[in-house]
N, C-alpha and C positions, 0 to 999 in steps of 0.2 A: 504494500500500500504506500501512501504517499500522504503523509502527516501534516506537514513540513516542510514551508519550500524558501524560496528567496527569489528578489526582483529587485537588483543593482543596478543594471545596466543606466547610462542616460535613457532620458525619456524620450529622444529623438534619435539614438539609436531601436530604439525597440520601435517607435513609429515606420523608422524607413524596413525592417526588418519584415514588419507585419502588413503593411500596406494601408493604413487607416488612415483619413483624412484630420482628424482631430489630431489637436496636438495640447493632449491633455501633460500636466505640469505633477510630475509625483516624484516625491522622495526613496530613495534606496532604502528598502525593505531586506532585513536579512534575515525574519524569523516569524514567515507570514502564517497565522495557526487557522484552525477550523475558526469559524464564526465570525471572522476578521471579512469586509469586503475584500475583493481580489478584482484585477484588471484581468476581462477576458476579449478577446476578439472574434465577431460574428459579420455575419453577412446579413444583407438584406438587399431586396430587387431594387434597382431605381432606373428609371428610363430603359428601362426592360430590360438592366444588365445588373451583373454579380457587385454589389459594393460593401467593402470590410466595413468595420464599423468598430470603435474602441468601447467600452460596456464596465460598468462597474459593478459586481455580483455579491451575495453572501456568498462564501466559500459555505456551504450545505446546503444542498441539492431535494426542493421541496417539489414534489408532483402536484397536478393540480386537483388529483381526486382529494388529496388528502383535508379533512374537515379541521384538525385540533393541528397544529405544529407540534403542538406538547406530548402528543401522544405519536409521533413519527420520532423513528429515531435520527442522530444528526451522519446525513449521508456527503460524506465528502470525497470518497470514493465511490466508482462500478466498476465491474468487472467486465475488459469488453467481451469479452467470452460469451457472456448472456446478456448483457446490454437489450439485443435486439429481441430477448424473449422474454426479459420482464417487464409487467404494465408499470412498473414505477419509470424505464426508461423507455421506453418503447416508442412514445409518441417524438422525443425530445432526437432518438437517434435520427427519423424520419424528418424532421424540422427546426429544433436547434439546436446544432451543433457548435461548438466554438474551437478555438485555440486557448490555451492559459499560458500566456507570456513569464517564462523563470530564465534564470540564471543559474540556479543552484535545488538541488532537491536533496533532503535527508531521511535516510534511514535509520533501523536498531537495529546493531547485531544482538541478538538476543546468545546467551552465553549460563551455562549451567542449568538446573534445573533446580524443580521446588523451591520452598524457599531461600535458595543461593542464586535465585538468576540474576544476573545482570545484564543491563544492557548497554550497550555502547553505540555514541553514535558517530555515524560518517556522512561526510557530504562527496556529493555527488554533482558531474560538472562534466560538459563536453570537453572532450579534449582537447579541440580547436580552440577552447573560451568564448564561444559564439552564445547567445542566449538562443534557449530551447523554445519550442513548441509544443505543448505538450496538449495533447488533445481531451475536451472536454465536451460536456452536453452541461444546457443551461434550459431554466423556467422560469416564466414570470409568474408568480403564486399570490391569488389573490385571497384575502381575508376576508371574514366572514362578514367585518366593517367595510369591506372594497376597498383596502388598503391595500394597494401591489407592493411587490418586493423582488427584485431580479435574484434568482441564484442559480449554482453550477457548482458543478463536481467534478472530479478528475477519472479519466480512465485508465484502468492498471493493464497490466498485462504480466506473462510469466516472463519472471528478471532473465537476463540473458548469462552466459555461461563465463562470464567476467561477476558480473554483478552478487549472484547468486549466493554467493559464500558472503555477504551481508544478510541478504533476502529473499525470500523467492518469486516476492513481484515489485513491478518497477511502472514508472508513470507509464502510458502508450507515447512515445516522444515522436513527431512527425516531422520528417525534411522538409525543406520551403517548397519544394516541389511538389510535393504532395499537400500545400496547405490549402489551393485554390480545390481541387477537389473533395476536401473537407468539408470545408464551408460551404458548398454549392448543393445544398438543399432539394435546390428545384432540377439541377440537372442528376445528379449522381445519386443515385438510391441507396439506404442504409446499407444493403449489404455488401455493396461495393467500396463502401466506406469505410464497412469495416475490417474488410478488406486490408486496411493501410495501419491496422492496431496491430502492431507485433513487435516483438523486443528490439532493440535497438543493437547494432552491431555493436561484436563486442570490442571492438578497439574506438566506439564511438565516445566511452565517457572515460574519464579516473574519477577517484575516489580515496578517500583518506578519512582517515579517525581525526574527529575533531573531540574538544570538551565537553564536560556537561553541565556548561552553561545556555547549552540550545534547549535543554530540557524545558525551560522556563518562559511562557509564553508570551512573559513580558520583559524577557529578553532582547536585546538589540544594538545594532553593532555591526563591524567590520571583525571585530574581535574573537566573535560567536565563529566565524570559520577559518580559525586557526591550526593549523593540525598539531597534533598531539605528538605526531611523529612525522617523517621526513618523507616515508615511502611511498610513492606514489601506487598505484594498484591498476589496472585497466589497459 
């Protein structure tokens, strides 16, 4: 799964990266948690063509069946494995789909058992340093007062055979190449979409053990992705 992420980059780097006409103004995030809004990037028609669009979401992912929020649990990941066959994502694979703009994603190595586990954590980073794409599905969720709320979630996939020896899933990460077929709603149908959820090559990120000062959600810093050791991994 995917906790934990981060969004460094300038905000005009991440604009020309994603294609969005907005040129929204945001501070370097390096320890963005569940329930936090999150920038995500969507499309929508206009003059009868494909146009990105920059989008501010809850990071937890609300359907629109759902009656009580309270009584839904908090979803910040799917699995895209069955994405397309549960009615919580089903409608959202068909119609909105997004990108989640990071720089950095952390996991737990999870380490002993019973009560001796520990976990440890590492970040996680293209190895180019390029910021990622990582592919998500988003809802507008309206309240029982017709109060709307945008949100979206992240989709996993099975870690790739680098990754693995932290975790055994990993965000769905998409090349730029594949991001206009993402978002394209109206032409590319979910299954073909889904299509494009698969692990990421494995010489595509590194990784290192950072502290456990990321544990803390109110955490924040440049500081938070220091590694712990020297060794790069990937």
């Amino acid at each position: 799964m995917c906790g934990r992420y981060a969004l460094t980059s300038a905000p005009e780097a991440i604009r020309r990266l994603f294609g969005y006409p907005e040129t929204p103004n945001f501070p370097p995030r390096y320890n963005i948690a569940p329930t936090q809004p999150i920038a995500i990037v969507a499309s929508e028609r206009q003059d009868g063509k494909q146009a990105r669009r920059f989008m501010l979401a809850r990071w937890g992912f609300l359907p629109g069946f759902v009656k009580d929020p309270r009584d839904f649990p908090l979803v910040i990941n799917a699995r895209s494995e069955t994405a397309l066959e549960k009615a919580s994502f089903r409608n959202a694979m068909k119609r909105r789909r997004c990108l989640v703009p990071a720089d950095a994603y952390y996991e737990w190595l999870k380490l002993g058992a019973g009560r001796r586990i520990e976990r440890r954590p590492y970040l996680f980073r293209r190895a180019d340093r390029l910021p990622m794409g990582m592919a998500g599905l988003w809802e507008t969720y309206a309240g029982a007062d017709g109060a709307e709320i945008d949100t979206a979630c992240i989709l996993t996939t099975d870690a790739n055979a680098a990754a693995v020896s932290v975790h055994d899933r990993m965000p769905a990460i998409l090349e730029p190449k594949d991001f206009d077929a993402w978002l394209d709603c109206d032409n590319v149908s979910p299954e073909t979409a889904a299509a494009l959820l698969k692990p990421a090559a494995e010489d595509a990120l590194e990784f290192f053990e950072i502290g456990p000062a990321i544990n803390k959600a109110a955490g924040e810093g440049p500081q938070l992705q220091e590694p712990v050791a020297r060794t790069l991994f990937g």
